[in-house]
C-alpha positions in Angstrom: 51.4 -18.3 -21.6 50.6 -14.5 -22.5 47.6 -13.2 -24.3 48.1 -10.6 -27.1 45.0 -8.3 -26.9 44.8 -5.8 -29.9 43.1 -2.9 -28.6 41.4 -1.4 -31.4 42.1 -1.7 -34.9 42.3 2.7 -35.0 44.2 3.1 -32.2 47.8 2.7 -33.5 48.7 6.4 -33.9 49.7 8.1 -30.9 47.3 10.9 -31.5 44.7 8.4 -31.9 45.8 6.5 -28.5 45.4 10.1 -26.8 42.2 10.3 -27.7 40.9 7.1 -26.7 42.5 7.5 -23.7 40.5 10.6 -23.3 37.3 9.4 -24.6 37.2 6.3 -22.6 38.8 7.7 -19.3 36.0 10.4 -19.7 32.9 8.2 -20.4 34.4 5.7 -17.5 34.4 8.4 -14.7 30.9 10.1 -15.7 29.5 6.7 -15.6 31.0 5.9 -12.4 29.8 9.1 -11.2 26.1 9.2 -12.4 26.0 5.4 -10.9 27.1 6.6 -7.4 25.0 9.7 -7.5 22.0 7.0 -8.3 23.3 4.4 -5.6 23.4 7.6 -2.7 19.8 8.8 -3.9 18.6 6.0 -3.5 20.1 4.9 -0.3 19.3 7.7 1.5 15.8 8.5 0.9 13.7 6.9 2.8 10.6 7.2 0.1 12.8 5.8 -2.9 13.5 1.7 -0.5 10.4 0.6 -2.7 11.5 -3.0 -4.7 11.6 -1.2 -7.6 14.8 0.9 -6.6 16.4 -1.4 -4.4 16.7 -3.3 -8.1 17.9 0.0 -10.0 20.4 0.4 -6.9 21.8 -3.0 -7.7 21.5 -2.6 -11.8 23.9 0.8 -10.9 26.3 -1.2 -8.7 26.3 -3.8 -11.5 27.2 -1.4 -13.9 30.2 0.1 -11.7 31.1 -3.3 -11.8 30.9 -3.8 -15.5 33.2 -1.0 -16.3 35.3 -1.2 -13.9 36.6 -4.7 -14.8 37.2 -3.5 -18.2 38.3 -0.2 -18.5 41.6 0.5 -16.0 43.2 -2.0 -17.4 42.3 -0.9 -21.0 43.1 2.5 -19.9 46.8 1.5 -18.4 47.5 -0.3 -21.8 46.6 2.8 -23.9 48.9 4.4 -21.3 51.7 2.6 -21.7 51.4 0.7 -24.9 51.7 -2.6 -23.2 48.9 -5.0 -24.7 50.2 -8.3 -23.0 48.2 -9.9 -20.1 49.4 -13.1 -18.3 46.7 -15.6 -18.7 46.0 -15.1 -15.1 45.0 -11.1 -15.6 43.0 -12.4 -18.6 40.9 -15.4 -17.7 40.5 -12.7 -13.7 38.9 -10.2 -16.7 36.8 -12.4 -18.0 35.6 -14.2 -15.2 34.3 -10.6 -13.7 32.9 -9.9 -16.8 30.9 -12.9 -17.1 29.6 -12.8 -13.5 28.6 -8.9 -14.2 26.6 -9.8 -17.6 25.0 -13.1 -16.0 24.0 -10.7 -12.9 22.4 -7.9 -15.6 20.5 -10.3 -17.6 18.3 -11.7 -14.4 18.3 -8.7 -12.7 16.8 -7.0 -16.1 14.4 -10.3 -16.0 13.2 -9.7 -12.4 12.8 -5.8 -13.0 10.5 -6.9 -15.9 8.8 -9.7 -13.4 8.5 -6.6 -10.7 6.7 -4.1 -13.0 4.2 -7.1 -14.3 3.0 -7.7 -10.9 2.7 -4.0 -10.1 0.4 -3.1 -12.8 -1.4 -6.5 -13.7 -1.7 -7.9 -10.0 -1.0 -4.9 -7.5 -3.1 -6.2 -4.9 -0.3 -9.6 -4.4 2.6 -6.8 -5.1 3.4 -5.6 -1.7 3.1 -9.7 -0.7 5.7 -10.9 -2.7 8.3 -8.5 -3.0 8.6 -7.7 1.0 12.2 -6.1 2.0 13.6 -9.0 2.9 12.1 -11.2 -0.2 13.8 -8.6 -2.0 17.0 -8.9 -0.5 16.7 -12.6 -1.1 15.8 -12.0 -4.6 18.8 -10.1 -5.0 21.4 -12.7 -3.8 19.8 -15.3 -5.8 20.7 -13.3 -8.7 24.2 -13.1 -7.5 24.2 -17.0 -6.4 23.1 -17.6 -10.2 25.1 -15.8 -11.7 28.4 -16.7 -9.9 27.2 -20.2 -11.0 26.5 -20.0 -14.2 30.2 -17.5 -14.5 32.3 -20.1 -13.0 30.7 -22.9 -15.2 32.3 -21.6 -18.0 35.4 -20.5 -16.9 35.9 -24.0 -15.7 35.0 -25.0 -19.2 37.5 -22.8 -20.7 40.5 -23.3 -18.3 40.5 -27.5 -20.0 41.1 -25.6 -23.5 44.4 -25.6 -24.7 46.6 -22.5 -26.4 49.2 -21.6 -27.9 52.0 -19.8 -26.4 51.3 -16.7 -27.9 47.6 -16.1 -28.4 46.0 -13.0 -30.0 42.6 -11.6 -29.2 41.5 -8.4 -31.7 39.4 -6.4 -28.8 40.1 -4.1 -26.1 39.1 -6.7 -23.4 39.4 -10.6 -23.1 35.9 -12.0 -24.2 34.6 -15.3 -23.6 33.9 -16.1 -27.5 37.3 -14.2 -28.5 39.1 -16.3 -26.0 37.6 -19.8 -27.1 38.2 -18.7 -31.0 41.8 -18.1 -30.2 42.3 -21.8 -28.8 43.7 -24.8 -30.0 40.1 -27.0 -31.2 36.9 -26.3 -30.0 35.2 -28.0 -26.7 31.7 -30.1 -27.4 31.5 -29.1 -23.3 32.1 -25.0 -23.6 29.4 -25.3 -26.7 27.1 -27.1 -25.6 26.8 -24.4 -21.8 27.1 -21.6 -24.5 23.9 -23.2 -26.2 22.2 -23.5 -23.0 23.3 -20.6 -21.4 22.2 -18.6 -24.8 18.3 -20.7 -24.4 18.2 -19.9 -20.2 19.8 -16.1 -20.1 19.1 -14.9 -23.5 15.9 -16.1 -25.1 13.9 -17.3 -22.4 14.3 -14.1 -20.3 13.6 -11.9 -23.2 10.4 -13.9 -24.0 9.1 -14.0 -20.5 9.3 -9.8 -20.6 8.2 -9.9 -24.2 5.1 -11.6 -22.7 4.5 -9.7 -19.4 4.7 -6.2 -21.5 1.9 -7.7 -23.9 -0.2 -8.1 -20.2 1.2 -4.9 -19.0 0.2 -2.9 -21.9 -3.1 -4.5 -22.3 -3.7 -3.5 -18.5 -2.3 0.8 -19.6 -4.7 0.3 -22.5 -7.7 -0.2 -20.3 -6.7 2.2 -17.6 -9.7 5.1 -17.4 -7.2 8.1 -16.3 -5.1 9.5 -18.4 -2.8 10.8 -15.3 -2.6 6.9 -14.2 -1.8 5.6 -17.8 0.7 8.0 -18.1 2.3 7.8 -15.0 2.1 3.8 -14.8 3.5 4.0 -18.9 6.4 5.5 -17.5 7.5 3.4 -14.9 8.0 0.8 -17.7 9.3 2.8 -20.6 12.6 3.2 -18.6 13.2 -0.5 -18.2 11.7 -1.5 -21.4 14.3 1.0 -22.8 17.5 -0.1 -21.1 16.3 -3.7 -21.7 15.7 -3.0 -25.7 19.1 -1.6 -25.6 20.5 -4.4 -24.0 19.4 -7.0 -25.8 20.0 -6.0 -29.1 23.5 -4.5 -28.9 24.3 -7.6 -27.2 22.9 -10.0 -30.2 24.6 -7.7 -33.1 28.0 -8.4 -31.2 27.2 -12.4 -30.1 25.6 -13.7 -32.9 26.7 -11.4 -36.2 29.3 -13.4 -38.3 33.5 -12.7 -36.9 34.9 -12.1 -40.0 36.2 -10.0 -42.4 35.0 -5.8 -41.9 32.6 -7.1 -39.3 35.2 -7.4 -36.8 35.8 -3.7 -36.7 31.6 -3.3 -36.2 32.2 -5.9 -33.6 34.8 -4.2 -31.9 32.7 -0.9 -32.0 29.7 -2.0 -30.8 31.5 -4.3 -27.6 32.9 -0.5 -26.8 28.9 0.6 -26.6 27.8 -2.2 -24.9 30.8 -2.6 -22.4 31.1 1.4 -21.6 28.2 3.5 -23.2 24.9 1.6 -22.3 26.7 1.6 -18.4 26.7 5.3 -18.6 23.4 5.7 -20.0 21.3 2.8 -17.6 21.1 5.7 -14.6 20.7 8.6 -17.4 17.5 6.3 -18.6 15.8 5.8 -15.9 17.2 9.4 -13.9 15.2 11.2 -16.6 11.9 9.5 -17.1 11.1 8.8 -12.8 10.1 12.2 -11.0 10.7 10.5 -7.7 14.4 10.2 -7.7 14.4 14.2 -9.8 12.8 15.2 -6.6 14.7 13.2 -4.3 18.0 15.0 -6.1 16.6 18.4 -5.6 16.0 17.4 -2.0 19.8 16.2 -1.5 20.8 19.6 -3.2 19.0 21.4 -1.2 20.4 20.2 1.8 24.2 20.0 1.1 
């Protein structure tokens, strides 16, 4: 079986495959860049190993991740105008690109977690998120995410298809996969329901509810210098998360059909590509800690 994947509905024009090809190779390698310059930062100054970063370090190395599972290949099929993948290269895509998204959307939950207990409970902060709780924390999300990733692929692989299936986006997507088969599954709905209740809407009303404490806690705060700094440390993450989770409902839950498939396609290209650029731009340019700790590393080399 191969898998037909249209890349994008403007890119049929050799001019216009030039320029994609440029405009995604570009945003692929800055991203990759920025990411690594935040992973090396981080990594080697000793004053930035505080719970907080060792998260951002892992939200950067997710991103990587997230890109990179989707763009070569997109990149090598704009290249060479060859939009057929084996079922194997499709279902490998899609597997990494579920484990990446599952791993984003607790580690975005447990960066939320982190900065409620720093501001609203400071004193038990340094208790529960030790190094090494941290580093557990951290594989848990992996462990969980691997889980939930493989769930559904192993729900999808009982689908059937045709010989020749068609997908109209630049990557292969779990929903655009299970649209293009042959009947639906009660078993891939039902996880999709439950994965959409215990990844999507409970996380985002846990940090819905911890930013109502958190702010309440800034409100009361005496110094000016202390609410601004403390209103900062959450305005990054409350950014990237905002992002996140509203890009990601426009393309999961808006109807499929008709023009909204070109809107569809559009937005998958900021969610897949632009917000993993951005993430390290985000929280690069609102924390003076890792500004210093580039300056340091700039000095040095």
């Amino acid at each position: 079986m191969y898998i037909t994947v249209h890349i994008l509905p403007f890119s049929s024009k050799n001019i216009e495959k030039l320029l994609n090809l440029w405009a995604f190779s570009t945003l692929y390698f800055i991203g990759i860049f920025l990411n690594l310059v935040v992973i090396a930062v981080i990594c080697l100054d000793a004053h930035l190993h505080s719970p907080m970063y060792v998260f951002f370090c892992n939200l950067s190395s997710i991103d990587i991740c997230y890109t990179t599972v989707v763009i070569p290949n997109l990149l090598y099929m704009l290249l060479s105008g060859d939009d057929l993948l084996s079922v194997t290269q499709c279902f490998s895509q899609m597997y990494g690109y579920m484990l990446c998204a599952s791993a984003e959307v607790i580690l975005l939950f447990v960066m939320g977690f982190d900065r409620y207990i720093a501001i609203c409970h400071p004193f038990s902060y340094h208790q529960m998120f030790q190094r090494n709780k941290c580093i557990l924390t951290v594989g848990i999300i992996w462990i969980c995410a691997f889980l939930n990733s493989s769930l559904l692929l192993r729900s999808l692989l009982t689908l059937s298809f045709n010989e020749v299936v068609s997908i109209r986006n630049f990557f292969c997507d779990t929903l655009d996969v299970f649209k293009a088969s042959c009947g639906g599954s009660r078993e891939f709905t039902l996880i999709v329901y439950v994965e959409l209740v215990l990844l999507g809407f409970f996380p985002f009303l846990c940090n819905f509810v911890s930013y109502v404490y958190i702010f309440r806690v800034i409100l009361h705060m005496k110094s000016k210098e202390g609410r601004r700094k403390t209103l900062s440390t959450c305005l990054s993450h409350l950014t990237v998360m905002a992002i996140y989770y509203s890009v990601g409902s426009v393309v999961y839950l808006m109807p499929f059909s008709g023009h909204t498939e070109i809107l569809k396609q559009i937005l998958s290209v900021f969610y897949v590509i632009i917000v993993p650029t951005i993430n390290p731009i985000i929280y690069s340019l609102r924390n003076k800690e890792i500004i210093t700790a580039c300056q340091k590393l700039m000095k040095i080399s």
